[in-house]
GULOZA-319240 format. One line per field, with one value per residue (C-alpha): residue number from 1; x, z, y. Coordinates in pm, 1 decimal, always signed. Layout:
<recs>
num <- NUM/...
xx <- X/...
zz <- Z/...
yy <- Y/...
</recs>
This chain:
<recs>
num <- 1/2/3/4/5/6/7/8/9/10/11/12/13/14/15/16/17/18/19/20/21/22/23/24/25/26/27/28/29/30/31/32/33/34/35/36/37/38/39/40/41/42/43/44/45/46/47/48/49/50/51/52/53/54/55/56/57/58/59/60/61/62/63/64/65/66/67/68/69/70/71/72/73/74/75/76/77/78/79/80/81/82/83/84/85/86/87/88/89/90/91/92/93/94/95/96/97/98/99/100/101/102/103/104/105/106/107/108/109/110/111/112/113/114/115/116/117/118/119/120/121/122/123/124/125/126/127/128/129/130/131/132/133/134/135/136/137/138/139/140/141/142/143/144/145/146/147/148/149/150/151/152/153/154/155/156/157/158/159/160/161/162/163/164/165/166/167/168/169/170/171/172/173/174/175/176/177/178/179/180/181/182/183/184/185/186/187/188/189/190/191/192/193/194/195/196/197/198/199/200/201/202/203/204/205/206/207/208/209/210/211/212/213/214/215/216/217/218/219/220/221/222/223/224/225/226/227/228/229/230/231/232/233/234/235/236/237/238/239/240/241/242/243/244/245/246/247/248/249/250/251/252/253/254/255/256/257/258/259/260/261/262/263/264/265/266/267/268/269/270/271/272/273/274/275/276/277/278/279/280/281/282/283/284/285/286/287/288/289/290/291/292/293/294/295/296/297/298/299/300/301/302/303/304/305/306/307/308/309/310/311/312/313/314/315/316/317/318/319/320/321/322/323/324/325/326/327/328/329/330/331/332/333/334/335/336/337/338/339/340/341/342/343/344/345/346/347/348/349/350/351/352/353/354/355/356/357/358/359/360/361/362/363/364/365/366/367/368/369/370/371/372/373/374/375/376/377/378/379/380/381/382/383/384/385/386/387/388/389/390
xx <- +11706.8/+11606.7/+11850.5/+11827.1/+12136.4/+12059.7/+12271.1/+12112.0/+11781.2/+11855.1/+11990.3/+11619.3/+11468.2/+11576.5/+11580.9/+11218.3/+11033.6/+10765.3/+10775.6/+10443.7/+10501.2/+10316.5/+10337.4/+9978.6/+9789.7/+9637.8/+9304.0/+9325.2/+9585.4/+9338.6/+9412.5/+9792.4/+9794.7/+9887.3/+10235.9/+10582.5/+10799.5/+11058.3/+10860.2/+10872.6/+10759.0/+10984.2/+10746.5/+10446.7/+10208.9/+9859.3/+9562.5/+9225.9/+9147.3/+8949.7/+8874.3/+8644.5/+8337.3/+8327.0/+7972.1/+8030.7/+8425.6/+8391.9/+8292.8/+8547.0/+8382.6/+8586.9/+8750.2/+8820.8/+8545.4/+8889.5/+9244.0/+9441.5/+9772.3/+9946.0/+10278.0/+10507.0/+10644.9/+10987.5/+11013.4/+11350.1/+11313.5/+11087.9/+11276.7/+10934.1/+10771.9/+10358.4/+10156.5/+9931.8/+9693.3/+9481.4/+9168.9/+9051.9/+9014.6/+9023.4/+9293.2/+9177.3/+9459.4/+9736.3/+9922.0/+10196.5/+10403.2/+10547.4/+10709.4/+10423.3/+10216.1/+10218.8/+10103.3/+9941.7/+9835.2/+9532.6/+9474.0/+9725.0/+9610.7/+9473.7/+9680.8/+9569.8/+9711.5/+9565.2/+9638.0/+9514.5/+9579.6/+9344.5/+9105.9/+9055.1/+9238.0/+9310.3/+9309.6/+9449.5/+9386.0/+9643.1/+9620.9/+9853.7/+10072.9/+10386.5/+10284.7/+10143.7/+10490.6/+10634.9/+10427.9/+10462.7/+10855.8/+10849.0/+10616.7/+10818.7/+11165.9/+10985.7/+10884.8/+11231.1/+11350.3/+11066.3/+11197.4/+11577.2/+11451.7/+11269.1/+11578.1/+11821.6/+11579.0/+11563.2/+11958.4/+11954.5/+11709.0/+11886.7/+12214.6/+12084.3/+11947.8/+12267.3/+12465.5/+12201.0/+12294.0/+12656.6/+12588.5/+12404.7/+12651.4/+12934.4/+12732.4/+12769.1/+13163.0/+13151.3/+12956.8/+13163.2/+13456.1/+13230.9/+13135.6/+13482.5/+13611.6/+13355.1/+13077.2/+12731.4/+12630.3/+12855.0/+12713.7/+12364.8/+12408.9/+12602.3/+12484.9/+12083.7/+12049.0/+12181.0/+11999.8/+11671.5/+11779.1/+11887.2/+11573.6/+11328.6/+11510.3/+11518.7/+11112.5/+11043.6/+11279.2/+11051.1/+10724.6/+10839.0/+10971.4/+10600.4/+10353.7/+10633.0/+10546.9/+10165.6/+10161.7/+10335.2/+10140.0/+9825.9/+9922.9/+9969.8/+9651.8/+9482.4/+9731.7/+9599.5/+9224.4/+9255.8/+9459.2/+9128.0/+8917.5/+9105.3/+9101.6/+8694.3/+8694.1/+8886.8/+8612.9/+8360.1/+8464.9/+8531.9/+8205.6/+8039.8/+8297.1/+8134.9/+7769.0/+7838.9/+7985.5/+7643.3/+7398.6/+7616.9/+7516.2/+7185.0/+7145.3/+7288.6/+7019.5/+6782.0/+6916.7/+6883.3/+6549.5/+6409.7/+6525.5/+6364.4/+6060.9/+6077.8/+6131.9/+5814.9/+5623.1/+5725.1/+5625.8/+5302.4/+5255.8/+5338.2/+5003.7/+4832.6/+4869.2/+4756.8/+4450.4/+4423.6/+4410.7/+4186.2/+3925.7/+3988.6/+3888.4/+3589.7/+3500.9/+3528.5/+3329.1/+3029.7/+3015.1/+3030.1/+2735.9/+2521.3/+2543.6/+2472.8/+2169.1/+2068.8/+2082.4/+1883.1/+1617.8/+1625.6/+1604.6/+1327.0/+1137.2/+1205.1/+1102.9/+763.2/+708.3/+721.7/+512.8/+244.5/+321.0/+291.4/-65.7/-216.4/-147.4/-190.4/-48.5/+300.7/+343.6/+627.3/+799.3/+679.4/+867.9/+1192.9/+1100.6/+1043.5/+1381.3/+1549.2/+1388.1/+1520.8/+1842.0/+1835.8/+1737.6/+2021.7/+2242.6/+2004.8/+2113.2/+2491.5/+2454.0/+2331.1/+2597.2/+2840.0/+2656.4/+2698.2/+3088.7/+3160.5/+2945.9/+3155.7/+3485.0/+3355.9/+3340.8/+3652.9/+3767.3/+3594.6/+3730.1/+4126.5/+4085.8/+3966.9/+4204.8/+4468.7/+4347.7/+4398.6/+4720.6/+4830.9/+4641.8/+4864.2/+5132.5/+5101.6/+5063.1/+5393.5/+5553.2/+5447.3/+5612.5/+5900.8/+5898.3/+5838.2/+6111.5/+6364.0/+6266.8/+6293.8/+6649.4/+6736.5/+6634.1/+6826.9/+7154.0/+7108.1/+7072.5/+7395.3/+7601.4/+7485.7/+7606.3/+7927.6
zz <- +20003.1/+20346.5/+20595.5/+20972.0/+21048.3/+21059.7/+20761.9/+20540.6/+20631.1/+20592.6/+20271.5/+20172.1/+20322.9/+20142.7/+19808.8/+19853.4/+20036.6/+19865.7/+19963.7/+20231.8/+20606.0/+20833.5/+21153.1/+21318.6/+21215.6/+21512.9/+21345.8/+21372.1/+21619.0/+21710.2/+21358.2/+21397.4/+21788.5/+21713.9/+21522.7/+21745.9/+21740.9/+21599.3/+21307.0/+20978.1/+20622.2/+20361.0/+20040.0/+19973.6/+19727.2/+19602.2/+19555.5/+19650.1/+19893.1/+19909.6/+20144.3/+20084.7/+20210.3/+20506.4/+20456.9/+20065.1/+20063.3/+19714.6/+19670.2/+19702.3/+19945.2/+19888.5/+20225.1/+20092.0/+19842.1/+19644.3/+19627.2/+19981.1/+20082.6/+20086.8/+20247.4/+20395.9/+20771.4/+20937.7/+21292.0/+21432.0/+21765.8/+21677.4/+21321.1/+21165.9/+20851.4/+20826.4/+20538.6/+20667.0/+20541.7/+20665.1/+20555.7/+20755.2/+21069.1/+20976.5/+20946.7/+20645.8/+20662.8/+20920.9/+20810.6/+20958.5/+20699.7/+20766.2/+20537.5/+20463.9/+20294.8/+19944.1/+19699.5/+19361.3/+19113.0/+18972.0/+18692.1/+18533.2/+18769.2/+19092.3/+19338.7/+19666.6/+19969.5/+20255.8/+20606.4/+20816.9/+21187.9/+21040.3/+20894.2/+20559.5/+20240.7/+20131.8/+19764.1/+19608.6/+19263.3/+19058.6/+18855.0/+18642.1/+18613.2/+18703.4/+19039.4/+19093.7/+19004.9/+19214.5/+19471.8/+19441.0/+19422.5/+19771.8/+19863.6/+19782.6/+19928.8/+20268.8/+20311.0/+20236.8/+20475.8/+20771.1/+20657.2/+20713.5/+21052.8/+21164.7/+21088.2/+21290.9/+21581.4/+21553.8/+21531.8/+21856.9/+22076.5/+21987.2/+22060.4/+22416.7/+22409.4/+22372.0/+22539.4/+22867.7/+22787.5/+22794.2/+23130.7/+23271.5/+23180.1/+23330.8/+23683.4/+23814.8/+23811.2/+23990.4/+24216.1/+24253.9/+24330.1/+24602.6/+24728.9/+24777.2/+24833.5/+25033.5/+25297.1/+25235.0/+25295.3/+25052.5/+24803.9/+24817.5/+24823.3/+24509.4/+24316.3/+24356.9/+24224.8/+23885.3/+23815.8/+23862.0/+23667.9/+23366.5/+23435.1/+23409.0/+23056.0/+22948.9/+23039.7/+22858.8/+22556.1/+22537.2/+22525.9/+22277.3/+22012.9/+22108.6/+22044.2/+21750.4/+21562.6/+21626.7/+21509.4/+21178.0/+21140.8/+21146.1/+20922.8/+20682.1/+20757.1/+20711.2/+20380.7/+20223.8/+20308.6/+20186.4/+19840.5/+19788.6/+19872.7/+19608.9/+19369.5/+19400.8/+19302.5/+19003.5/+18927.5/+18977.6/+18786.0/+18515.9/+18474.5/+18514.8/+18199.6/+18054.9/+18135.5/+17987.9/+17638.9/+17648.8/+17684.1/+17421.8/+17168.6/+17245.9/+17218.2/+16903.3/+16762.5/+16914.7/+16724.9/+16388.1/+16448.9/+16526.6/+16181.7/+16055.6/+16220.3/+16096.0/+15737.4/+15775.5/+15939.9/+15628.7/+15386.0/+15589.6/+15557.0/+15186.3/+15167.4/+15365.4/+15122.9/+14858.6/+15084.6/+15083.2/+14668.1/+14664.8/+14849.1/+14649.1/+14335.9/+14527.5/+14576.6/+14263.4/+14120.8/+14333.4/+14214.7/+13830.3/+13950.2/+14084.2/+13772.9/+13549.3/+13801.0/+13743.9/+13350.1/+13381.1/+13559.9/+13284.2/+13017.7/+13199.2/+13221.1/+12824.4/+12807.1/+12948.7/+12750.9/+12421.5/+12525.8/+12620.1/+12290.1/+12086.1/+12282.9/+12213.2/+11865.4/+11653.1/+11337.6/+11466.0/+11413.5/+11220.1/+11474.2/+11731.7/+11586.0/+11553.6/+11926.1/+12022.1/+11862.8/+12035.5/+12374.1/+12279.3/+12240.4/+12557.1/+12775.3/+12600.5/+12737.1/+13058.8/+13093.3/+12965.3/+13272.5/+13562.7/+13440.4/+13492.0/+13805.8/+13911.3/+13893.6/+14066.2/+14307.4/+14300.4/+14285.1/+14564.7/+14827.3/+14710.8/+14811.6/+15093.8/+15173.7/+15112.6/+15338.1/+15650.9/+15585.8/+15535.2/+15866.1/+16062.0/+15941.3/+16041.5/+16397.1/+16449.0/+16337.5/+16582.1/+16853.5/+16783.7/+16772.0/+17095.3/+17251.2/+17082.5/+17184.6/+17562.3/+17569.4/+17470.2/+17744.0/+17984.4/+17811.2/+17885.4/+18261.6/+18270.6/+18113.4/+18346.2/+18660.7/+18556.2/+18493.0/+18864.9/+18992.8/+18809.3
yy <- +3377.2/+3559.6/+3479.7/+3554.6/+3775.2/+4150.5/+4275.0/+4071.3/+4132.7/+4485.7/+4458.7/+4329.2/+4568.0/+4854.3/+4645.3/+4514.6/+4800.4/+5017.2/+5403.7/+5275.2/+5309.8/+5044.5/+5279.6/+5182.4/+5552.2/+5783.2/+5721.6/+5388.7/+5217.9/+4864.1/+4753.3/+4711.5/+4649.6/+4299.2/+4404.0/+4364.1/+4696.8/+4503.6/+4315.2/+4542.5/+4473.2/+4306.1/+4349.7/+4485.8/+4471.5/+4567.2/+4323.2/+4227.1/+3950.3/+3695.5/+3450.9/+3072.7/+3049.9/+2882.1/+2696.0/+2548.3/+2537.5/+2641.8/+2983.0/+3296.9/+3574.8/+3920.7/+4062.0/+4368.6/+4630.7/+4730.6/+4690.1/+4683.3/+4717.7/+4331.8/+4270.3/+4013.1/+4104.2/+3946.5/+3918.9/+3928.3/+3840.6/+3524.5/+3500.3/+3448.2/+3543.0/+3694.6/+3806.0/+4108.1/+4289.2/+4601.7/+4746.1/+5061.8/+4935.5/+4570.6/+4311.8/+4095.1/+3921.8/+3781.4/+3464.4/+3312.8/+3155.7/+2794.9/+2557.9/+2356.3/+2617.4/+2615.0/+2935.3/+2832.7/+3025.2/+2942.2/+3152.3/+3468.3/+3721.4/+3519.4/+3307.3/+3096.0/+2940.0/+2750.4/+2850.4/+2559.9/+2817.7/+3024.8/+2770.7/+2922.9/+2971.4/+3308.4/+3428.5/+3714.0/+3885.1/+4080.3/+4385.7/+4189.4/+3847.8/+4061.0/+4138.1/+3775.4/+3627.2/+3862.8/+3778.2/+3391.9/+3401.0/+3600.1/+3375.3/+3069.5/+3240.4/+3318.2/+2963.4/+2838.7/+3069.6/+2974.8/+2612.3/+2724.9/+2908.8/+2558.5/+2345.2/+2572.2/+2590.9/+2204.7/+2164.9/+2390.3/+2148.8/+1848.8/+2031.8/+2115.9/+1759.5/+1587.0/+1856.5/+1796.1/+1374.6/+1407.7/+1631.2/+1326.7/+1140.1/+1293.5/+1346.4/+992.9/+1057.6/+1388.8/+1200.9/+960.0/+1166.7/+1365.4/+1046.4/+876.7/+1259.7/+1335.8/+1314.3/+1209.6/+1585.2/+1696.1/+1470.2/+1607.6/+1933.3/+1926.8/+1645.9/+1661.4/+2019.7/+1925.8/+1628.7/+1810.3/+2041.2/+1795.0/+1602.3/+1911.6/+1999.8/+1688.6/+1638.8/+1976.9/+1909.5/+1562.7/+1799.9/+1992.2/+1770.6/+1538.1/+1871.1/+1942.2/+1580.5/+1575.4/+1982.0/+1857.8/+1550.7/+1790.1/+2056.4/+1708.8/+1627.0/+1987.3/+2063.7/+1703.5/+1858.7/+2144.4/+2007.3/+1773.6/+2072.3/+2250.7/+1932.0/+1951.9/+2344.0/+2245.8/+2008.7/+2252.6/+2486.5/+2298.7/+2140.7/+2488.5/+2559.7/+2282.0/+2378.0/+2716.1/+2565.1/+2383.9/+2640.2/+2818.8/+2552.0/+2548.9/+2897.3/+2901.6/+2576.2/+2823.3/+3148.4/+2934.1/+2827.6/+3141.9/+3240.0/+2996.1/+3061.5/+3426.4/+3309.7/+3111.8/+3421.4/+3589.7/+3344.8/+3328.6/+3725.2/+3670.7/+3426.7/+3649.3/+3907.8/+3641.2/+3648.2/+3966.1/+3967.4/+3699.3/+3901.5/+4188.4/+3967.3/+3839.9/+4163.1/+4257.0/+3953.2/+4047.5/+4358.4/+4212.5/+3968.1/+4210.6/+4417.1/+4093.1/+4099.3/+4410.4/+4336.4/+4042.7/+4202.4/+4497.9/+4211.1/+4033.9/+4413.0/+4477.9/+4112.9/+4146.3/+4465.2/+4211.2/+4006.5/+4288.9/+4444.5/+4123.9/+4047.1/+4413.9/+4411.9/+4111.5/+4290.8/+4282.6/+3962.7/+3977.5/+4181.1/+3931.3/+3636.2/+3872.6/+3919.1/+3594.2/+3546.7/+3839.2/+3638.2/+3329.0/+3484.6/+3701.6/+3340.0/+3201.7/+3493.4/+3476.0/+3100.1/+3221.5/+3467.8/+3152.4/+2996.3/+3231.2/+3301.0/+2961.3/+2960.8/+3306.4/+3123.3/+2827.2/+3017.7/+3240.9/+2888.7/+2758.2/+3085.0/+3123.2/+2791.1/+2809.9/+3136.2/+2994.5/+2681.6/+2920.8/+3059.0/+2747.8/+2705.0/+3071.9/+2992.9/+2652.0/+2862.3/+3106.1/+2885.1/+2683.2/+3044.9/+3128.2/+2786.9/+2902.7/+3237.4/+3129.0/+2867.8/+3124.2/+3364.5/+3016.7/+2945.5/+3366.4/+3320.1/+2978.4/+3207.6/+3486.5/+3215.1/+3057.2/+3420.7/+3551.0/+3211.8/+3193.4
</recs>
């Protein structure tokens, strides 16, 4: 526990103090023009600051580009207690502690505490919990010694108080004895100077103990703010926790359905290469029918030679029947060959048909994919947007 007499505070001094003097610099001497000769440091620290944003209340703003120089600061001529901080040519932070302020750490490395004189709350993040215990314990000890500091100074007005009452009290019988003692000349001259001076202690002694209750009853006021304010950050923060876990699961339903939309663009790619076959055959069976074409047109050319030769001479006749038999045969293969035609014909529509159906279905396809594709670069934005605000 800090205490106010001199040895003691000496005796934290040299067990608290880092090797880091707080001497105001030639370079820079505005920056520690508000320090008292006799106010030195008591523990310092590294961290960096941050201070809440004034407009929201909920948002940290840093005070400080890296880690600064954090200590605590006991005045012995005003036995009083400040956190300070200095960066360059900037005080970040000066924080007079009083026994209503309360540290508390909000997370392992990061710690807060509202200073309702300064209208802001200060926060301070750790390199690791170590230091931010450390911190907090000092913390807590200086505030039970600005509390031990405040009793004391209390315990000395109302001492003066009732030591200025039992003065009152014993001036009627002095004046008494002047009076009965006395001439009327005597009696002013030594009994009006002390009453105005009892009266003019006991008027300011009123003062102060009035401005004392209504400066407590509004650092009640401001710490009960700024514990709500706190309360709604909590809130905050944990819905944003929540908000996150969300978009976590529905980037994960997203994930699996755009494997299953690549599964399908593979089965799809596997029926397009059925396509693919199935024009190769068509190909292939217009080739076979034009070269059943070009066989029935060499049939109907030997055909007509037959008949010519069967006409010009009549003594054939024989050979004519075995001819007209060779015809008959060659129409039946001619009609054998329509036929035939007739189905590669057939075969060739349906074809022709499950392609461009197949088509459509790939086009429909294609389109869903691209919804898909665009709400997952909408759902990326929306996850970027939420990690710059967090």
């Amino acid at each position: 526990m800090l205490g106010v007499p001199c040895s003691r505070q000496k005796q934290v001094q040299t067990s608290h103090v880092t090797p880091w003097h707080v001497t105001p610099s030639i370079t820079e001497p505005a920056a520690w023009a508000f320090l008292s000769p006799k106010e030195q440091p008591i523990f310092t620290t590294r961290a960096h600051v941050f201070q809440i944003d004034p407009s929201t209340k909920k948002n940290w703003v840093p005070a400080s580009k890296q880690a600064v120089t954090v200590s605590y600061f006991y005045d012995v001529t005003r036995n009083s207690y400040r956190i300070i901080s200095v960066d360059g040519a900037k005080v970040i932070i000066n924080s007079t502690i009083t026994p209503n302020m309360t540290f508390t750490k909000t997370s392992q490395k990061f710690g807060q505490w509202a200073d309702s004189r300064a209208n802001t709350v200060f926060g301070l993040g750790f390199s690791s919990e170590q230091q931010l215990t450390k911190f907090a314990e000092k913390f807590q000890e200086v505030k039970e010694a600005a509390r031990l500091a405040r009793d004391k100074s209390q315990e000395k007005i109302e001492t003066s108080s009732n030591h200025s009452q039992e003065s009152g009290c014993e001036t009627p019988s002095s004046t008494q004895a002047s009076s009965v003692n006395g001439t009327d000349d005597e009696k002013a001259s030594h009994a009006s100077p002390a009453d105005t001076h009892l009266k003019s202690e006991n008027d300011k002694l009123k003062i102060a103990l009035t401005q004392s209750a209504a400066n407590v009853k509004k650092w009640e006021i401001e710490l009960q703010t700024l514990r709500e304010s706190n309360a709604r950050l909590t809130t905050a923060l944990q819905e944003s926790a929540a908000s996150v876990e969300q978009w976590k699961r529905q980037f994960s339903i997203c994930r699996d359905e755009n494997d299953r939309l690549r599964s399908k663009i593979e089965q799809l790619e596997d029926q397009c290469g059925e396509i693919n076959r199935e024009k190769e055959k068509n190909t292939e069976l217009k080739s076979r029918i034009e070269q059943l074409e070009s066989e029935l047109r060499e049939k109907e050319t030997e055909l007509k030679d037959l008949r010519k030769q069967s006409e010009i001479i009549p003594q054939l006749m024989s050979e004519c029947e075995y001819v007209s038999e060779k015809l008959e045969a060659a129409e039946r293969d001619n009609q054998n060959l329509e036929d035939k035609v007739r189905s590669l014909k057939t075969d060739i529509e349906e074809s022709k048909y499950r392609q461009r159906h197949l088509k459509g279905e790939l086009k429909s396809f294609l389109e869903v994919l691209d919804g898909k594709i665009d709400d997952l670069h909408d759902f990326r934005r929306g996850l970027s947007k939420l990690g710059a605000d967090n």
